[in-house]
N, C-alpha and C positions, 0 to 999 in steps of 0.2 A: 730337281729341287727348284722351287719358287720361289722361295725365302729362307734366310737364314738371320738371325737377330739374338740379339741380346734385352730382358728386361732388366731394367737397373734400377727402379725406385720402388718402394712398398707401392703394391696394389696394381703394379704395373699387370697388363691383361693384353689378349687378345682373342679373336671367334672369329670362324672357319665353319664354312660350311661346305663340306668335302668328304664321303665317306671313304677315303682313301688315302687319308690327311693321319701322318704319324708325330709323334713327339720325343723328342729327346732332352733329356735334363745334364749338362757338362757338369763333371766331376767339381767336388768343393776347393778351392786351392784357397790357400791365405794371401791376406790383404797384405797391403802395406804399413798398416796403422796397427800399434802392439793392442793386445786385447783381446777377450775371448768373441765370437763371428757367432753369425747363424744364419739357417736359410730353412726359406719354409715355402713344398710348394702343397697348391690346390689345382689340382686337376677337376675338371665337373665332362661329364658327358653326359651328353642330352640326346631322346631319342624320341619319335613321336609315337604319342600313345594309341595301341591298336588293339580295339576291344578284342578277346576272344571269344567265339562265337562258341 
């Protein structure tokens, strides 16, 4: 492992270029502040374009 982290703010990101580069998403737990929560993620995978001949 090379990194391990937390995103915590909307919009928070990061890119990897590693094709052997995996992800994992920690389960939702509740906050401290009463209320109803959400979480939203986006995944993008990008790969480079190769005509077929």
């Amino acid at each position: 492992m090379h990194a391990d982290f937390t995103l915590t703010d909307p919009l928070d990101g990061y890119a990897v270029h590693d094709h052997r580069v995996s992800h994992y998403v920690g389960p939702v737990r509740a906050g401290s502040e009463p209320g109803p929560g959400e979480r939203s993620i986006l995944i993008v995978g990008l790969a480079p374009y190769v005509p077929q001949l």
